[in-house]
C-alpha positions in Angstrom: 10.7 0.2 14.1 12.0 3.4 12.8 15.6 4.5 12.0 16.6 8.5 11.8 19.5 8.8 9.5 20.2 12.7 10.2 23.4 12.8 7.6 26.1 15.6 8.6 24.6 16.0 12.4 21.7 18.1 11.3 18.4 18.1 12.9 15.3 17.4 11.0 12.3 18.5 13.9 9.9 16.3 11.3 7.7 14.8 13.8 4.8 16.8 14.0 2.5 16.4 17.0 -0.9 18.3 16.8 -0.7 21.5 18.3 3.4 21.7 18.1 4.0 25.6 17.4 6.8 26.1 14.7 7.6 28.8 12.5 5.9 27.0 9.4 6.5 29.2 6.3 4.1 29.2 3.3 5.6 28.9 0.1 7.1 27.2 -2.4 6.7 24.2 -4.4 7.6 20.9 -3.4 9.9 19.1 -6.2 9.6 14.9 -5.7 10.6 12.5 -8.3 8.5 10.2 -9.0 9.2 6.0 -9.7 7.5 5.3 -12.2 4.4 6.8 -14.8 0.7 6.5 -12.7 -2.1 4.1 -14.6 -4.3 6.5 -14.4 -5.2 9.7 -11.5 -8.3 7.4 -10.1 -7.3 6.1 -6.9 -10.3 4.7 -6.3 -9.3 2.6 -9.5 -5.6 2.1 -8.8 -4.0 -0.1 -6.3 -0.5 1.5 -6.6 1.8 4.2 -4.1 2.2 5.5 -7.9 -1.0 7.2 -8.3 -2.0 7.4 -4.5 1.3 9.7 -3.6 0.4 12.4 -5.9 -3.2 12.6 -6.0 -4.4 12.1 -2.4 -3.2 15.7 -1.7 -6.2 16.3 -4.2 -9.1 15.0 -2.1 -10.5 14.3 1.1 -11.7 11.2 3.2 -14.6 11.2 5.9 -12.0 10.1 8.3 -8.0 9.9 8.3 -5.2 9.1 10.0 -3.6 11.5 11.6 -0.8 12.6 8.8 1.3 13.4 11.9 1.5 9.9 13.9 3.6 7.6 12.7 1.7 4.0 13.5 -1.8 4.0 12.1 -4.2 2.8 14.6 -7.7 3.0 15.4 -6.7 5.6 18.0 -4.8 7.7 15.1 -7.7 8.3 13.0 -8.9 12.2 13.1 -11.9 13.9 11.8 -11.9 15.1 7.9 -15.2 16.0 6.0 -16.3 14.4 9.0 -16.6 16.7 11.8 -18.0 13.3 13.9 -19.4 10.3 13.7 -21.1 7.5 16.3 -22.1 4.0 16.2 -25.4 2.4 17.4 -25.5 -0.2 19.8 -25.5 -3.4 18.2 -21.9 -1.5 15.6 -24.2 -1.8 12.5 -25.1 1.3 11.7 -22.0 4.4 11.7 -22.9 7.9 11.4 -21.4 10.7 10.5 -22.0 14.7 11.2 -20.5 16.2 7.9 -18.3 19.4 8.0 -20.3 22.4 6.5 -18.7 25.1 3.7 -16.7 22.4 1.6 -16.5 22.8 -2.0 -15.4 21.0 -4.4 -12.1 22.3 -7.0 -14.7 23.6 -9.5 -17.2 25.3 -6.8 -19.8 22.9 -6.2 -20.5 22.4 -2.7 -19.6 19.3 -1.0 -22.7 17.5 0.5 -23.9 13.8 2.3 -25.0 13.2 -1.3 -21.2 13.3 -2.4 -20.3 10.2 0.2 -23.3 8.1 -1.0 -22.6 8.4 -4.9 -19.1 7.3 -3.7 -20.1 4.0 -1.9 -23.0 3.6 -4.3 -20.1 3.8 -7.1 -17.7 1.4 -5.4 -20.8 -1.2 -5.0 -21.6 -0.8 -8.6 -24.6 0.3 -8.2 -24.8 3.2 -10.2 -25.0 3.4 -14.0 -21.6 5.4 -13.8 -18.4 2.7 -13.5 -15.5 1.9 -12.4 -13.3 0.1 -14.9 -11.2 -1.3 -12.4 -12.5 -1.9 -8.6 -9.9 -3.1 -6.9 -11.1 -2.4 -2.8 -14.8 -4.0 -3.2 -13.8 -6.5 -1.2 -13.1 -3.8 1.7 -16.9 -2.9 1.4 -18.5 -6.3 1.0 -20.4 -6.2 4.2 -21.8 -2.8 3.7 -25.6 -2.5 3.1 -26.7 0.5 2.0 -25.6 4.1 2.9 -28.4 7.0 3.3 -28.4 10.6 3.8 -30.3 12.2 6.3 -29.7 15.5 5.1 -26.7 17.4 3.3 -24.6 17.4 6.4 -25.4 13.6 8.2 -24.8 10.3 6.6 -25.3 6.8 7.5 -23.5 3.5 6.3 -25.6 0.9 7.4 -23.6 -3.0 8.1 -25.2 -6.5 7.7 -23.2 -7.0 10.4 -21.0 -5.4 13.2 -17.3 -4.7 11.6 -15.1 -2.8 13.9 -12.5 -2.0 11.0 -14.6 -0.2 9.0 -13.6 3.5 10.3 -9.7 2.3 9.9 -10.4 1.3 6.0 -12.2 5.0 5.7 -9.1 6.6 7.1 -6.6 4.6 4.3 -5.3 7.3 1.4 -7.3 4.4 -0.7 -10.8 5.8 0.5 -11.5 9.4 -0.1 -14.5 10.5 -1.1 -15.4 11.5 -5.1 -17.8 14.4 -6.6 -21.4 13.4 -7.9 -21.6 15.5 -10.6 -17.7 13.9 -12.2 -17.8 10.9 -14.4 -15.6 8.0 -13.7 -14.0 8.8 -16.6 -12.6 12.5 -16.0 -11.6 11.0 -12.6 -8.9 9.2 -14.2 -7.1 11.7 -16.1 -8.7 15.0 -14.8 -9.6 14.3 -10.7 -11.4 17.1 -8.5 -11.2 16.9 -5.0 -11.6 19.0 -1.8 -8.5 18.7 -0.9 -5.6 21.0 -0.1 -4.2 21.0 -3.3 -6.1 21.0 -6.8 -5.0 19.2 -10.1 -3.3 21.5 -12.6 -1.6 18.8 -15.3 -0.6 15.1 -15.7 1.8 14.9 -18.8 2.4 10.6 -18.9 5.8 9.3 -18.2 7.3 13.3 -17.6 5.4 15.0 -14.6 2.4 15.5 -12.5 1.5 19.1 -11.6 -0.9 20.2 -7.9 -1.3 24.1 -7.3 -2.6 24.8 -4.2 -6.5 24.9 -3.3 -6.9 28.7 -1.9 -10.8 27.8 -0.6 -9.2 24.8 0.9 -11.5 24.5 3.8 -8.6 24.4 6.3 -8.5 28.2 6.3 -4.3 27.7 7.0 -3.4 25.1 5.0 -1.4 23.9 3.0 1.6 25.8 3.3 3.0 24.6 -0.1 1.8 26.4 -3.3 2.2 23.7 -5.1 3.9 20.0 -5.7 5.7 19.0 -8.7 6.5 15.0 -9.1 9.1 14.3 -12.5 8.9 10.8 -13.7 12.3 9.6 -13.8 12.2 5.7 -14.1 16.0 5.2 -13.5 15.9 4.9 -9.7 19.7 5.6 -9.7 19.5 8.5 -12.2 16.5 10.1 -9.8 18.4 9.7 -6.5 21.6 11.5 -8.1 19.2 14.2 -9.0 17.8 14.9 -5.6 21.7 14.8 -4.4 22.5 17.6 -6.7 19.4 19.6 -5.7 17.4 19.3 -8.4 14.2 17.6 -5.8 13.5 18.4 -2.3 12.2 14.9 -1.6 12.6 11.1 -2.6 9.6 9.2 -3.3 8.6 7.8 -0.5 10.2 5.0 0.3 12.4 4.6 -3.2 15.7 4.5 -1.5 17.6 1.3 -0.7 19.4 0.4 2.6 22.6 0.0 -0.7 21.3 3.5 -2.2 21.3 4.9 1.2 24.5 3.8 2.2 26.2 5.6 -1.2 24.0 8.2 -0.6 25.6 9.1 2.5 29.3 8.6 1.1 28.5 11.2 -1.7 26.6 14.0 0.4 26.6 15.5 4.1 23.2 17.6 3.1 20.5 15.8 3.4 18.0 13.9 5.7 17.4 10.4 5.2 14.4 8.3 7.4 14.5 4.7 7.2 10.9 3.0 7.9 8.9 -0.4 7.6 5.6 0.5 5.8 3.5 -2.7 5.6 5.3 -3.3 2.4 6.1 -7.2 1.4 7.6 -9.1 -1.4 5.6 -11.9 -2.1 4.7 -14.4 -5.3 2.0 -15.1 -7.0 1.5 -18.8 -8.5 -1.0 -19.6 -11.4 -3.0 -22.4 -9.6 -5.5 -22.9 -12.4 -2.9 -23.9 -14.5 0.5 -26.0 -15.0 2.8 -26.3 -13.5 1.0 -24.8 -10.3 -1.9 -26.6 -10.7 0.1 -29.6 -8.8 0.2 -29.0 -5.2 3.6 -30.9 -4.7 5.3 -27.8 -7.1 3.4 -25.2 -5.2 5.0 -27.4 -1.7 8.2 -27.4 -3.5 8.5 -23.3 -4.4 7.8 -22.8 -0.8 10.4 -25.1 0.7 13.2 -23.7 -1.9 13.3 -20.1 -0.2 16.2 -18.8 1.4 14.1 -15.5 2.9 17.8 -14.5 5.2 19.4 -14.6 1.7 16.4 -12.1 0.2 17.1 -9.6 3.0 21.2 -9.7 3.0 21.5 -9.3 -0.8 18.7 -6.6 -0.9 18.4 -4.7 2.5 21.8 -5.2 4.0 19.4 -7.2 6.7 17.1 -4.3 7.1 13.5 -6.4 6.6 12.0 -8.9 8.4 10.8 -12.2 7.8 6.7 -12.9 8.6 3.2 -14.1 7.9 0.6 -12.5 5.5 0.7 -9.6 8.0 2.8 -7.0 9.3 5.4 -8.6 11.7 4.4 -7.2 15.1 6.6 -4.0 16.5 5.4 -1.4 13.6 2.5 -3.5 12.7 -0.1 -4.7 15.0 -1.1 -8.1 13.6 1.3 -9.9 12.7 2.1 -14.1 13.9 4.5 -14.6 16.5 8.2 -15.7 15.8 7.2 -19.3 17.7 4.2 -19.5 15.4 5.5 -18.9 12.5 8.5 -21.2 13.2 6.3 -24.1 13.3 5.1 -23.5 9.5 6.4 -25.5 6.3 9.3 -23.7 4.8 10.1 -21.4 7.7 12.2 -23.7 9.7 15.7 -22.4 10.1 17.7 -25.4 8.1 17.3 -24.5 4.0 19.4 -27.3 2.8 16.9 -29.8 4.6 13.7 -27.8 3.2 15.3 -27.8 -0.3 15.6 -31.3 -0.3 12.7 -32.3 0.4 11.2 -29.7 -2.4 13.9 -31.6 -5.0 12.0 -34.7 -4.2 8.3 -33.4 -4.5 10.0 -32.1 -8.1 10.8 -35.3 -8.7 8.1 -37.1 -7.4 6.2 -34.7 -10.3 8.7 -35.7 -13.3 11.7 -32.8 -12.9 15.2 -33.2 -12.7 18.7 -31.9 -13.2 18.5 -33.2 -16.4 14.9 -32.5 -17.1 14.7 -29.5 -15.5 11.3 -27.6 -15.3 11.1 -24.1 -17.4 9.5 -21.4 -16.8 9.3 -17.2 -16.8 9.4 -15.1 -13.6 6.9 -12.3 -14.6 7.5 -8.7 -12.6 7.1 -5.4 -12.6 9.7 -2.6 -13.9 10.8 -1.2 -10.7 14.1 -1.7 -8.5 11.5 -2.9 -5.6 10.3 -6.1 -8.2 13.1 -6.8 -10.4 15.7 -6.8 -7.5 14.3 -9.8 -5.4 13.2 -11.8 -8.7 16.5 -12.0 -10.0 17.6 -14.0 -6.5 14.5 -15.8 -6.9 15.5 -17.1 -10.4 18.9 -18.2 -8.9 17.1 -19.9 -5.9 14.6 -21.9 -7.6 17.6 -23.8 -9.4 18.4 -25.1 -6.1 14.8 -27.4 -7.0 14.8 -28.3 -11.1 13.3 -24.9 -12.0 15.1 -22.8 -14.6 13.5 -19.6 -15.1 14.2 -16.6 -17.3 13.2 -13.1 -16.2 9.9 -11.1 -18.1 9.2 -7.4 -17.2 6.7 -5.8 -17.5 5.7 -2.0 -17.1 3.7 -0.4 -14.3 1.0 0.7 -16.7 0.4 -2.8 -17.8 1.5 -4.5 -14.7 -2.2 -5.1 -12.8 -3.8 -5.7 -15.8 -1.5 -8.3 -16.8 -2.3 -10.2 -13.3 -6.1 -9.6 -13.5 -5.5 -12.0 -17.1 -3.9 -14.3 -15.2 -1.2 -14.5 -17.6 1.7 -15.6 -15.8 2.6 -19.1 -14.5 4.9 -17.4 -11.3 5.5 -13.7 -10.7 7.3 -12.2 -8.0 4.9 -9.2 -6.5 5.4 -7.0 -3.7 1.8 -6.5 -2.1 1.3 -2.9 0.3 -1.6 -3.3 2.6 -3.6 0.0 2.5 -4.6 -0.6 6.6 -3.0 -2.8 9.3 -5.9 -4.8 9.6 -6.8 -8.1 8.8 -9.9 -7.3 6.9 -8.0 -5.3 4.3 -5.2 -7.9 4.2 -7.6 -10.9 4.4 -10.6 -9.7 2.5 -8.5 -7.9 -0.7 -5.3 -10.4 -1.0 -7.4 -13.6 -0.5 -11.1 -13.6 -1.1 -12.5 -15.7 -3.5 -14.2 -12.5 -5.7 -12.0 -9.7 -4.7 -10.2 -8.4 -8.0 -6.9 -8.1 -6.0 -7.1 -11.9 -5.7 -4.6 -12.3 -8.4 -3.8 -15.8 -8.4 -7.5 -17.1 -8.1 -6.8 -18.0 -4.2 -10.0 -20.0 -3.1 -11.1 -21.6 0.2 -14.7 -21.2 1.3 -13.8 -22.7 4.3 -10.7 -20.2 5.7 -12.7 -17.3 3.9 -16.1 -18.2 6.3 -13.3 -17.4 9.4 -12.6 -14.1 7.9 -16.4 -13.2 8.7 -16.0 -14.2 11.8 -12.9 -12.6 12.9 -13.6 -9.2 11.1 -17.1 -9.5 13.2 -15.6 -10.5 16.5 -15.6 -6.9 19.0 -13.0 -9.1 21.9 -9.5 -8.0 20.0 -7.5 -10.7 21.7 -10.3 -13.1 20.4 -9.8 -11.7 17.6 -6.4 -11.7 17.5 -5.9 -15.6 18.1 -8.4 -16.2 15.1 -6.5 -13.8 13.1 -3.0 -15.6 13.6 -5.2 -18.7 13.5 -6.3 -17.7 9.4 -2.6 -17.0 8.6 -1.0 -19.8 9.5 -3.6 -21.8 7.5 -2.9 -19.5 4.4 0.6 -20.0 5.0 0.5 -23.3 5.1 -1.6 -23.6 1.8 1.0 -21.1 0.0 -1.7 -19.0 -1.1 0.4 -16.1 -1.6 3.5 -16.9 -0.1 5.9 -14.1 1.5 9.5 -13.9 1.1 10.3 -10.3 3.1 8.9 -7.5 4.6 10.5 -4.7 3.4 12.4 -1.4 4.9 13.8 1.4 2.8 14.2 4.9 3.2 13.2 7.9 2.2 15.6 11.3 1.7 14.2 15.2 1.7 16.8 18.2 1.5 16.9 20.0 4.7 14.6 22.7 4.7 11.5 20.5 3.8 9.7 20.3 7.3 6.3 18.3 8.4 6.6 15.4 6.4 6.1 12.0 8.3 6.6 8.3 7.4 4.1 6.5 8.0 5.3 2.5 9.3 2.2 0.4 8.6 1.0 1.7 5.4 2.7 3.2 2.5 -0.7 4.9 1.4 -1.8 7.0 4.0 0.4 9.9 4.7 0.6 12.0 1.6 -1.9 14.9 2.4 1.4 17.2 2.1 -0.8 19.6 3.8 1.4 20.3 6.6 4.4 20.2 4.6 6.1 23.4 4.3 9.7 24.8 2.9 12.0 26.8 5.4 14.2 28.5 2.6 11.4 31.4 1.7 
């Protein structure tokens, strides 16, 4: 569900269908500011929009989603350094041609060697590492992958898995150099991709020059992009107002930033989107107080998820499962579903008391209240919604006190486990249940934050991620969420909306509504002021 906000009447032609003849102009560098400071320039190693936004223009995937269609889908995804690619008949075994003439940033050429020193990497089965891993899960059921020759490769499955070209097509998944340590990768990345790394100077700017052996012989149309770190969301949006940035971050602007935004200027062009983006928390269930199911049953019942979305989105969210509410996504539980679940039933005061008793029932009161720190990250998108949460869980004998923490030590700070509660906001790279299922809730994935663990549920995700029938699929799909629902293993509050502003003259840029990871190639980006 998408909302144009064209601010003064103007016309922003931004919709890109392949084939559509403009007068693109090449150009210019593109001027973003950027939320926060990256963990490193590894996506492969991230999980963040922080570092995915600036450095996928940097590299390439074997497949992608078209950068020009708004709803990823398995009918969106478009050739890259794969020219083509086939299944066999039983779907375990997917080959692909390879495009011919690619080099890498520093001249090497780009061969099927490349793609299986990737997947060999992200299975850890090279002597080269990964210090963080945070997609495994997405590969688990691959077997091996094997080279033909320099231009064919071919992943081999244990088992069918008709996802697996959608997580290839994510911004998460491109495809990394033989010959480049993991190390350099996270301060230093080559690519093939349309731009090339030029400088990442921590907490001030990241610097891309255009690649001019990009193997697109017309692209990009940018010479460059330059993202400023300004970590004072209010601060960077009154920049870009003045003119000092083309574009927003994706996605960085409020439906209350918006609104202001429009009161101060008549100049710009504002899109609001869904992007498979929601606020979520996380509970320590290894340890007090969490380890008690009747307090886990209790947080649950003491949300007020309206509340979330008038105080922070001016209504502009919605309220769902563990994935995407349909519309923009594709998955997502039915409103009549979803009604039926514990906590999601429309009377709060009723839920709330009955989460007061299970507090009490555990030893809490008003006069023995339980405390407790809500752990987040130091962005608007975090700290916003845990300051209603702090005020919400008073409502059941918690008093809590706020602890930030910054985006460089944020995932490694969950990966401890050091936190009884923290109030997380969870993107899903693909809208597809094996990426939401397999990353968010398996019982070794690293992105498992809060240790969720049910051998039981998790033997369901093999079988739905296996299952070719979609609405078979489907119903076992909606089937799994309602069961993690009902368990609160990592239990939703909103899905979120929010906008993203570019001056009038930037042109080709499209939001993508089901992932906020997969449309920053910039490569068909271009500036109409030169």
């Amino acid at each position: 569900m998408r909302s144009r906000i064209l601010i003064g009447g103007m016309i922003a032609a931004m919709l890109l269908s392949s084939g559509t003849a403009l007068a693109q102009k090449s150009g210019g560098v593109l001027r973003m500011f950027h939320r926060d400071n990256p963990p490193s320039t590894s996506i492969h190693e991230e999980s963040t929009a922080s570092t995915v936004v600036p450095f996928m223009p940097v590299f390439n995937n074997l497949v992608l989603f078209d950068q020009a269609t708004a709803q990823n889908s398995a009918q969106s995804i478009v050739p890259d350094l794969a020219e083509s690619w086939s299944w066999n008949d039983d779907g375990t075994e997917l080959t692909f041609k390879l495009r011919q003439g690619v080099h890498w940033h520093d001249g090497l050429p780009f061969t099927s060697s490349d793609v299986e020193c990737t997947f060999n990497l992200l299975a850890a089965r090279t002597r080269d590492k990964l210090r963080h891993n945070p997609r495994a899960a997405w590969y688990r059921n691959i077997n091996y992958v094997h080279s033909a020759n320099d231009h064919e490769v071919t992943i081999y499955l244990n088992r069918p898995q008709p996802s697996l070209l959608s997580l290839l097509a994510s911004g998460f998944s491109p495809i990394y150099p033989c010959h480049i340590p993991a190390s350099q990768m996270r301060t230093r990345p080559v690519g093939t991709g349309p731009f090339k790394f030029d400088s990442f100077i921590p907490f001030e700017r990241i610097k891309l020059v255009r690649n001019p052996d990009y193997w697109k012989p017309d692209r990009p149309y940018l010479d460059g992009i330059e993202f400023t770190i300004v970590n004072s969301s209010s601060t960077a949006l009154l920049s870009f107002i003045a003119g000092r940035f083309d574009m927003t971050f994706p996605w960085e602007v409020t439906i209350p930033q918006l609104k202001d935004t429009k009161r101060r200027t008549s100049k710009v062009a504002c899109e609001t989107t869904s992007m498979n983006n929601n606020t979520n928390l996380l509970v320590n269930r290894d340890a007090a107080p969490f380890d008690n199911p009747d307090i886990r049953r209790a947080l649950t019942l003491a949300l007020d998820r309206k509340a979330f979305i008038s105080a922070l989105n001016d209504g502009e969210a919605e309220i769902g499962g563990n994935l995407q509410p349909s519309g923009d996504g594709m998955w997502g539980l039915p409103p009549e579903k979803l009604a039926t679940i514990d906590g999601y039933g429309p009377d709060i005061e009723e839920n709330r008391e009955r989460g007061r008793a299970l507090m009490v029932k555990a030893g809490y009161s008003p006069e023995r209240p339980l405390a407790l720190k809500v752990v987040t990250r130091g962005i608007a998108l975090y700290k916003s919604p845990a300051q209603i949460l702090i005020d919400q869980l008073k409502e059941i004998h918690i008093h809590a006190s706020l602890d930030v923490v910054e985006t460089s030590h944020w995932f490694t700070r969950l990966s401890r486990k050091d936190y009884a509660i923290a109030l997380n906001t969870t993107g899903n790279g693909v809208d597809d249940p094996d990426q939401a299922f397999y990353e968010n809730f398996s019982c070794r994935s690293e992105r498992n934050h809060n240790g969720y663990c049910n051998p039981e549920i998790e033997r369901l995700f093999d079988l739905q991620s296996a299952e070719l029938d979609i609405e078979k699929r489907r119903e076992l799909v909606w089937e799994i969420d309602s069961r993690l629902l009902a368990d609160a293993a990592r239990p939703p509050i909103m899905w979120n909306r929010a906008a993203t502003c570019w001056q009038p003259y930037v042109k080709g840029y499209v939001a993508h509504v089901n992932s906020m990871y997969n449309g920053f190639r910039f490569e068909n980006v271009w500036l109409d002021r030169f």
